[in-house]
C-alpha positions as CSV (number, residue, x, y, z in Angstrom):
1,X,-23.3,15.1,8.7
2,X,-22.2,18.5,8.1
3,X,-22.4,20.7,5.2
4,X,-21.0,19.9,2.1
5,X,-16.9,20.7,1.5
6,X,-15.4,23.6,-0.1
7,X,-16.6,27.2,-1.5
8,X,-17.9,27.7,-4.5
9,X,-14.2,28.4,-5.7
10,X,-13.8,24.5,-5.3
11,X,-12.0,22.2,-2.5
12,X,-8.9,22.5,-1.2
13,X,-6.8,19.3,-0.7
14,X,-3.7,18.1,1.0
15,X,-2.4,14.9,0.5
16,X,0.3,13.3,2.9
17,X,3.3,11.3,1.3
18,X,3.8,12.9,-2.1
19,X,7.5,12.0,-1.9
20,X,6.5,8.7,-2.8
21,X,5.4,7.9,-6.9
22,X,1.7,6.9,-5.9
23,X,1.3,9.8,-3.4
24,X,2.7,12.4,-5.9
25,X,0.5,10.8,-8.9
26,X,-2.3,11.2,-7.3
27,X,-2.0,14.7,-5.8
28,X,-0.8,15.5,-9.2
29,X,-4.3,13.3,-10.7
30,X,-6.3,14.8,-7.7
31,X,-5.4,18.7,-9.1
32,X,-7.0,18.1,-12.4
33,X,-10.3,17.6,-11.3
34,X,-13.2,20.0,-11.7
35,X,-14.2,20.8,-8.2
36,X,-10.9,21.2,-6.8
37,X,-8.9,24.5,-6.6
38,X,-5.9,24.0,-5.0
39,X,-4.1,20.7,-3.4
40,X,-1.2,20.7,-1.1
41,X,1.2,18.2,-0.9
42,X,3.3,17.1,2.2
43,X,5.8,14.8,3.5
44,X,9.6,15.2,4.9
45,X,11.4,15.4,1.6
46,X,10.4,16.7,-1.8
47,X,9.1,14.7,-4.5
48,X,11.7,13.5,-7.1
49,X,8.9,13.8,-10.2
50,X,6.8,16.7,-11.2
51,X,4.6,17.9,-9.3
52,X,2.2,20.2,-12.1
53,X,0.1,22.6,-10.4
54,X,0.3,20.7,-7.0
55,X,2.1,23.3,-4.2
56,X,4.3,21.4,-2.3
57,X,4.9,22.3,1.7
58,X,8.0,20.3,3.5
59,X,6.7,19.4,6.6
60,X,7.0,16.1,8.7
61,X,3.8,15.3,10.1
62,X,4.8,13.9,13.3
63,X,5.0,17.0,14.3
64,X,2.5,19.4,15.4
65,X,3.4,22.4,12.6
66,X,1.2,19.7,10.5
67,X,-1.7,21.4,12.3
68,X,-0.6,24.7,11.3
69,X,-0.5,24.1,7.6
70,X,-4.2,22.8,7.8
71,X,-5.3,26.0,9.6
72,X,-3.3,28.3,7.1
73,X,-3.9,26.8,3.9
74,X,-8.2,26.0,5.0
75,X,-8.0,22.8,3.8
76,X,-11.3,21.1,3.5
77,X,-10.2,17.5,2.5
78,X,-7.2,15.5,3.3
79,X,-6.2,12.6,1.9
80,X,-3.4,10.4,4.2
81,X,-1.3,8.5,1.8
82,X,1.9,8.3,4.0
83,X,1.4,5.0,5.9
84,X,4.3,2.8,5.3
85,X,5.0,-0.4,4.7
86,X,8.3,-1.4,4.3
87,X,11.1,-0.3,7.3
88,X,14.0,-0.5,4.4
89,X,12.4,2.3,3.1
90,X,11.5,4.7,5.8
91,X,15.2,4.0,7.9
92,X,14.2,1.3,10.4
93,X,11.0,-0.1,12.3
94,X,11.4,2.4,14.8
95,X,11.0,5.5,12.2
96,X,8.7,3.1,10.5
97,X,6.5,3.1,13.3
98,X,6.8,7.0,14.2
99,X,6.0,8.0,10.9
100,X,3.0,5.5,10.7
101,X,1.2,5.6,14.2
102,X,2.8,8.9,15.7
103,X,2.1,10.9,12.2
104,X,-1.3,10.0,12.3
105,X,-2.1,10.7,15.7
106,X,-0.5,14.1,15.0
107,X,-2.1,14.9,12.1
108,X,-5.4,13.7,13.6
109,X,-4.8,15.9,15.9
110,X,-4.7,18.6,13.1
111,X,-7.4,17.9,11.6
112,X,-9.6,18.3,15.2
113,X,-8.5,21.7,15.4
114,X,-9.3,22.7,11.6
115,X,-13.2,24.2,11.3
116,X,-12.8,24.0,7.7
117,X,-12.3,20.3,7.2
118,X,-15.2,18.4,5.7
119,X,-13.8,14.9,4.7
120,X,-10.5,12.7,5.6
121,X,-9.5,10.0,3.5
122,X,-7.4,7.2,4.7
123,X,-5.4,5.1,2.2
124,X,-5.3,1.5,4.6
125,X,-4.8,-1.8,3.1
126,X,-6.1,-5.8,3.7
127,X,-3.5,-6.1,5.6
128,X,-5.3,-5.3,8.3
129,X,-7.4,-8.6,8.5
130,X,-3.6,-10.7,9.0
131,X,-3.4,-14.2,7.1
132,X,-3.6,-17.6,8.7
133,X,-4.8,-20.7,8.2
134,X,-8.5,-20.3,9.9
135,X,-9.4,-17.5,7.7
136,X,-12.5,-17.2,6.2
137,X,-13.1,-17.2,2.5
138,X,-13.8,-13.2,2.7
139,X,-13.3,-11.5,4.4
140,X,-16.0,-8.4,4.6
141,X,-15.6,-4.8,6.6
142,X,-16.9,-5.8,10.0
143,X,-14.8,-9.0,10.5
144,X,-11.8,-8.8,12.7
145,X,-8.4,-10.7,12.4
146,X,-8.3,-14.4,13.3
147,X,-5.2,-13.3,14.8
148,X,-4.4,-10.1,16.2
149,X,-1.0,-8.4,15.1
150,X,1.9,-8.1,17.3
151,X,4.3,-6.5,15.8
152,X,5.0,-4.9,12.2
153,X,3.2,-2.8,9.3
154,X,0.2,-5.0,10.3
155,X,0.0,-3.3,13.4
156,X,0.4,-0.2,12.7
157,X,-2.2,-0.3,10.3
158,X,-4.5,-1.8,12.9
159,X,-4.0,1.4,15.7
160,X,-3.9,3.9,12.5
161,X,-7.5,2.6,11.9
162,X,-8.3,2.8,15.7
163,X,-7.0,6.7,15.8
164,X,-9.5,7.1,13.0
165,X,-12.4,5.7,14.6
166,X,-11.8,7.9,17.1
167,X,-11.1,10.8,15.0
168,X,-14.8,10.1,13.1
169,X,-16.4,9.7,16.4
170,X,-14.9,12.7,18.0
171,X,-15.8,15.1,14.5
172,X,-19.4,13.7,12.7
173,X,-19.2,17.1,10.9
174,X,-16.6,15.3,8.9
175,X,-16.8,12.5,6.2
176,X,-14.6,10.1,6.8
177,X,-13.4,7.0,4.9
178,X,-11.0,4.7,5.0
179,X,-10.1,2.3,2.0
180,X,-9.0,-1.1,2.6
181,X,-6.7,-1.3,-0.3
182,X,-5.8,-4.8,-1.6
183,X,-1.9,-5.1,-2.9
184,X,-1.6,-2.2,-5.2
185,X,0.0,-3.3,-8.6
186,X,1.2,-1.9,-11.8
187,X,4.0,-1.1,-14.2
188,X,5.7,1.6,-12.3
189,X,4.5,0.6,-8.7
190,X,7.7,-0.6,-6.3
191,X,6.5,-2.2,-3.2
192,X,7.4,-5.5,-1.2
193,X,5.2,-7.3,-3.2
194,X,5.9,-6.0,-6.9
195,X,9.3,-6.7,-5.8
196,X,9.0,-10.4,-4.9
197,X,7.4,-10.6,-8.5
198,X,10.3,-9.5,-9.7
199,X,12.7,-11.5,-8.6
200,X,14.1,-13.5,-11.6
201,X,13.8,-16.9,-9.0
202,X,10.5,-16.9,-7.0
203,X,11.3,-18.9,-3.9
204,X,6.9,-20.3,-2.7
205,X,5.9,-22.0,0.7
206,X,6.1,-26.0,-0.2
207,X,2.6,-27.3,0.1
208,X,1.1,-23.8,0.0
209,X,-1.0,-22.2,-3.2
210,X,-2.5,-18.5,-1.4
211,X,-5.1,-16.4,-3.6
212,X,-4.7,-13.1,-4.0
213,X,-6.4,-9.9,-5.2
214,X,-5.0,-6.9,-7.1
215,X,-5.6,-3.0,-7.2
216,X,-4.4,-1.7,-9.9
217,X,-2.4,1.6,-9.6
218,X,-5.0,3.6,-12.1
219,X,-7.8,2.2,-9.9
220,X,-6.2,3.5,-7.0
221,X,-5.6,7.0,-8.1
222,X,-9.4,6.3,-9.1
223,X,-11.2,5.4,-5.8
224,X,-9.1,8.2,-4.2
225,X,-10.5,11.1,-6.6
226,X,-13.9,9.2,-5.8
227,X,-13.8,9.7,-2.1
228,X,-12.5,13.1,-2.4
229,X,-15.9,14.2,-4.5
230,X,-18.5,11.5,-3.0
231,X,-20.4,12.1,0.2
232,X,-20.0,8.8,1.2
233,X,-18.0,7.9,4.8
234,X,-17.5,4.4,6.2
235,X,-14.6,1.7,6.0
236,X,-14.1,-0.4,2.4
237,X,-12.2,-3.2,1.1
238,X,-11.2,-1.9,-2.4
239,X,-10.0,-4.9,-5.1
240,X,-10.2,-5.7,-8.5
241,X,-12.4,-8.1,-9.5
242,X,-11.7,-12.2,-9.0
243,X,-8.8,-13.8,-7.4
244,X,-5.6,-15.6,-8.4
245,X,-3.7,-18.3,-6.7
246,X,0.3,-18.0,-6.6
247,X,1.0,-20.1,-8.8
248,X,-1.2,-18.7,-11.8
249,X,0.3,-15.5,-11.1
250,X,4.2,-16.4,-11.5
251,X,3.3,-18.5,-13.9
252,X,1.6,-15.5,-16.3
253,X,5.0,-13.3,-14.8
254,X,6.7,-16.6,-16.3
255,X,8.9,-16.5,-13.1
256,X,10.3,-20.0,-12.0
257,X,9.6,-21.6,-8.6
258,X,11.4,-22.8,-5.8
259,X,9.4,-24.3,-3.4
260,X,11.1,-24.2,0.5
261,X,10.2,-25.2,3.7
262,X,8.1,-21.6,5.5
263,X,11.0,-21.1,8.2
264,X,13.5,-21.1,4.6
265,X,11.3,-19.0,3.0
266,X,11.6,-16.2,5.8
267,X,14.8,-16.4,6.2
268,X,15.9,-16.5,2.7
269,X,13.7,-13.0,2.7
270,X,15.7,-12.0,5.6
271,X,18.6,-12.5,3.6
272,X,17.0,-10.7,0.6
273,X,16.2,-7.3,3.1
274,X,19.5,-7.2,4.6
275,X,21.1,-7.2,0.8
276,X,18.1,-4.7,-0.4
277,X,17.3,-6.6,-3.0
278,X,13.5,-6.9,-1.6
279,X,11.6,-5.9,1.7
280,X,10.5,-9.3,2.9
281,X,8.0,-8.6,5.7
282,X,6.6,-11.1,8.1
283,X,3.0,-9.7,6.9
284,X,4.3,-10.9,3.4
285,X,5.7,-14.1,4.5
286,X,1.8,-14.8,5.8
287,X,0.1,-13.5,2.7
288,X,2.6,-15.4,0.6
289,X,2.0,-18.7,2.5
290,X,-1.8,-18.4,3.8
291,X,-3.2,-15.6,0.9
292,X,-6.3,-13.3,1.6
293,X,-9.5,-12.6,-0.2
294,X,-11.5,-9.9,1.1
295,X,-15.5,-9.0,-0.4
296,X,-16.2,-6.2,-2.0
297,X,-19.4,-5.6,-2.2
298,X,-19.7,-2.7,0.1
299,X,-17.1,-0.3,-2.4
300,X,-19.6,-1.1,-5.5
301,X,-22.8,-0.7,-3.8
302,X,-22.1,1.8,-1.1
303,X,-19.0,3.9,-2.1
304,X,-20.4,3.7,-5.8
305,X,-17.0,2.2,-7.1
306,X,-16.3,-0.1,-9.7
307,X,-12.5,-0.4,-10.5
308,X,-11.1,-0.7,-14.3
309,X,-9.1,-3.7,-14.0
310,X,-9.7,-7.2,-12.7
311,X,-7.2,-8.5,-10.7
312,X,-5.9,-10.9,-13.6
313,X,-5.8,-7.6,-15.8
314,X,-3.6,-5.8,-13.2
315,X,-1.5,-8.6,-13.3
316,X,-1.4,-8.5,-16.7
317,X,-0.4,-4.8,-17.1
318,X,2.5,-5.2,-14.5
319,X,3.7,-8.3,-16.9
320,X,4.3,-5.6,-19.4
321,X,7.6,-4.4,-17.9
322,X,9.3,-7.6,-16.9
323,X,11.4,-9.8,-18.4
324,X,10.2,-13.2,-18.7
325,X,12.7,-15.3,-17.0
326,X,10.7,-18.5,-17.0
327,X,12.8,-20.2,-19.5
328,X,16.3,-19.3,-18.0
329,X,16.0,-21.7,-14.9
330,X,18.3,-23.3,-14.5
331,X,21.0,-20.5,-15.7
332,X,19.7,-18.1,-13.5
333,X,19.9,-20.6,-10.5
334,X,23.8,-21.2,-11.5
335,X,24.0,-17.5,-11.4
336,X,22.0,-17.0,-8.0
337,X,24.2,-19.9,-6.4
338,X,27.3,-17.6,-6.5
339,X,26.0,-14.5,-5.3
340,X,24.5,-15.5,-2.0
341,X,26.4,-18.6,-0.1
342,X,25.4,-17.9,3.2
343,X,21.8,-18.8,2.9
344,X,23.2,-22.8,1.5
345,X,22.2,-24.0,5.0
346,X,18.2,-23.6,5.1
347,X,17.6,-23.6,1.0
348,X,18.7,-24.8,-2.3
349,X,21.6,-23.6,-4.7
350,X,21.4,-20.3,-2.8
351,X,18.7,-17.7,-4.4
352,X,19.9,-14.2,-4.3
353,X,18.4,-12.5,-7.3
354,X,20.5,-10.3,-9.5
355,X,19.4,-6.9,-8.3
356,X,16.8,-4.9,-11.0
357,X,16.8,-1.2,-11.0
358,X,13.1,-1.3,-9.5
359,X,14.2,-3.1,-6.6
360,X,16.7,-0.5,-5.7
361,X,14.4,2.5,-6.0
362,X,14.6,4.3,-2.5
363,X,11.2,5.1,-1.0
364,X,8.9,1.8,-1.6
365,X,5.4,2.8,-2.0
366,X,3.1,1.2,0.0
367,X,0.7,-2.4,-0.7
């Protein structure tokens, strides 16, 4: 490996995707520490919070200007938070896909061309590893999907990854990590999955009960600022601690059931994208039905990272802001039957939630 990052003036970082909450929180975070002097955010539209001290440059980077703002700015760190994972949010799987897999390959290619870079780090997620039924327990770094992706955010998660392979083998003067980030969670986090949770009816796969893990927003912003000051590279799964099944976790939402058949599931979520109440991705539909646990050993002993909250404790914390609607059963599902008739044929009194403020947010962060 190279020399270490930075001058003796401190580290200069840009962050990708700031116009989303997490990606501006953490640039905004990321600014406050001791060894950084300046951080640059980017992404196609400005950010709709403050920003603090954190310059922000409007520039998409599927295009190759992305390289120039590297160059001029002598950034020694970037951190890539603008994988997406919802195609409501980013205007359809085709600009889903651009953004993800073309936008990485372009600012890659940035980064190859930059002299002063000495670290990348890649915001990825668990989704990576798919979810079926011949998973293993845990899944750890080195294991591969049972089943490779064909289509979707799982996809392009999987090339991004393989671009950044490249990228580390292509540079060894630069640190690179990528963090495997399990569903990230929280009060004020709106993504696909926070949004199922809200949902004042919670339609489950009959038959199924999948564990899950949690990363709590904080923890996040945590093992970000971590990466960015540790000289540590190599791939991570990043969770809180323990697992919950479904089940434990609607009931501590205290969000009522409805068990359907997989096939009414997805296409009751179909239903539920179209009206934007809630992204319902295939990748979703699998975790929802099949689950995922993934080791962690590797972030505490390796990356030196031990995150705040458990995943029960995440949970927890997103609790804070709903509204319990466990005791309102059966009047919510007289409500839901009126708004959404057309779904009658392949599920109950039809379960269209009433939309919730959250769920309309434009711009879903990423899980």
């Amino acid at each position: 490996m190279g020399a270490d990052s930075g001058t003796s003036d401190g580290k200069v970082v840009l962050v990708t995707g700031v116009s989303r909450d997490l990606g501006r929180k953490f640039a905004r975070q990321v600014a406050a520490a001791p060894d950084v002097a300046r951080v640059i955010g980017v992404d196609v539209v400005p950010p709709r919070g403050d920003m603090g001290s954190v310059s922000f440059v409007r520039a998409d980077i599927r295009n190759p200007v992305i390289a120039k703002v590297i160059a001029k700015e002598d950034v020694d760190t970037v951190v890539h938070m603008s994988v997406i994972a919802t195609p409501g949010s980013a205007g359809g799987r085709n600009t889903m896909k651009e953004l993800n897999v073309i936008g990485t390959m372009q600012l890659l290619a940035g980064c190859q061309r930059a002299p002063s870079l000495r670290r990348l780090i890649v915001k990825s997620t668990t989704t990576v590893y798919g979810a079926s039924s011949r998973d293993p327990a845990m899944f750890t770094e080195d294991m591969e999907p049972r089943r490779a992706p064909t289509s979707g955010y799982a996809k392009d998660v999987a090339e991004i990854e393989g671009y950044v392979r490249g990228f580390a083998r292509r540079r060894d003067d630069v640190r690179v990590t990528t963090l495997r980030c399990a569903n990230v969670i929280g009060p004020h986090v709106v993504s696909p999955l926070t949004s199922y949770f809200r949902l004042p009816v919670v339609p489950v796969v009959v038959g199924h009960d999948p564990r899950l893990q949690f990363l709590h927003e904080q923890d996040l912003f945590g093992v970000l600022r971590h990466a960015v000051c540790a000289d540590v590279s190599g791939t991570f799964n990043v969770a809180g601690d323990g697992i919950v099944s479904l089940t434990q976790a609607l009931r501590r939402l205290q969000r009522p059931m409805v068990p359907l058949p997989g096939f009414a599931v997805g296409r009751l979520g179909k239903a539920l994208r179209q009206a934007r109440v809630a992204d319902f991705s295939p990748e979703q539909l699998g975790l929802l039905t099949f689950g995922r646990g993934v080791d962690t050993s590797r972030m505490r002993t390796q990356l030196g990272f031990q995150p705040t909250m458990t995943t029960a404790e995440a949970l927890a914390d997103f609790a804070t802001t709903l509204t319990p609607t466990g005791g309102r059963s059966e009047r919510m599902l007289t409500q839901l039957a009126k708004a959404l008739p057309d779904v009658e044929e392949t599920a109950p009194p039809a379960l269209r939630p009433l939309p919730t403020p959250a769920a309309r947010t434009a711009g879903a962060d990423h899980g």
